[in-house]
Structures are given as structure tokens and as C-alpha cells.
C-alpha positions, 0 to 999 in steps of 0.5 A: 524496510520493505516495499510491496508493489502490485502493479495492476491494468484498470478496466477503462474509465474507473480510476475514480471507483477503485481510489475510494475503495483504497481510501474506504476499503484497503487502507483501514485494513492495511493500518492494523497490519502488524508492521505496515508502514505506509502506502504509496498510490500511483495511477497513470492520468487518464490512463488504465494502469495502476501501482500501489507501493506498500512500506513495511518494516520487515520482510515478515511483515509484508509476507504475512499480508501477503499470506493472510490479508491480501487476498481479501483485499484483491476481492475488493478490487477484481470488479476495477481490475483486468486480470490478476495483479503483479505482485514484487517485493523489494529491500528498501536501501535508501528512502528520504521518506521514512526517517522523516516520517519517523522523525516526526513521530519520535518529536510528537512522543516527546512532546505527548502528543501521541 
């Protein structure tokens, strides 16, 4: 698994605008990514900076994104930031939080539920 993190200076007081255009604008988009795991949003309270960890199960996957849907997201984000986003990708080596996300999904198939 990899992590993407952007890492981004907010302009002062609008942390609210840009978790609803997460919310509405970029995570629907990153759902129908091929690979995209999940998305992990942090923000400094009340302060003016940001990071977004994206999960994707492979290294392809999160550099496609990167290529192809990244810049369309970072549209809709320039009117919140200041100046360009610092972008890192990571191996995955250990995570509490995808085994168990997988787990879940593996016993809801078994069940028929999804």
C-alpha cells in the first residue's frame, strides 16, 4: 500500500470552505480512482495548515492520480490555498487501519451484503 500527502498553507480563516469542497468536490472524485484506498484529512485547529493522506493500493496507482486527476483537484482548492501544495509519497510498512477496513469488507462479501 501507498500514502500520498499533500501538505498545504490555508489562507486565514477558511478551514471550513475547503473540508466541504473535500467533502463535495474531491473525495467523490478520488472514489473512482482505480486503487484509491481511503483519505485521511488533517488540519491544524484554528490554524492555517493543512494535509490530506491519500491510501492507494499500489505505487501505479496513486502516480496515475497524480498524473491525471490531481491537477484538476488542485483547481478546486487554489482559492483556499497559498501557493502550491507539498506533495510526498510513502510506502506503507505498517497500518492498523487497512487490514481492518479489509477485514470488514472480506465478512460484508461473505454475508452478501455488498
Amino acid at each position: 500500500m501507498y500514502a500520498r500527502s499533500v501538505s498545504m498553507r490555508l489562507k486565514a480563516n477558511r478551514l471550513p470552505e475547503p473540508t466541504r469542497t473535500n467533502q463535495d468536490e474531491v473525495l467523490p472524485l478520488l472514489r473512482e480512482q482505480t486503487g484509491f484506498q481511503g483519505q485521511i484529512p488533517l488540519a491544524v485547529p484554528g490554524g492555517t495548515e493543512a494535509v490530506a493522506i491519500s491510501l492507494w493500493e499500489k505505487k501505479e496507482c496513486a502516480e496515475a492520480y497524480h498524473r491525471e486527476t490531481h491537477p484538476q483537484l488542485q483547481k478546486f482548492l487554489e482559492k483556499f490555498i497559498d501557493g502550491p501544495p507539498a506533495i510526498q509519497t510513502y510506502e506503507v510498512v505498517n497500518s492498523i487501519f487497512h487490514p481492518v477496513a479489509a477485514q470488514a469488507a472480506a465478512s460484508s462479501r461473505a454475508m452478501g451484503v455488498l
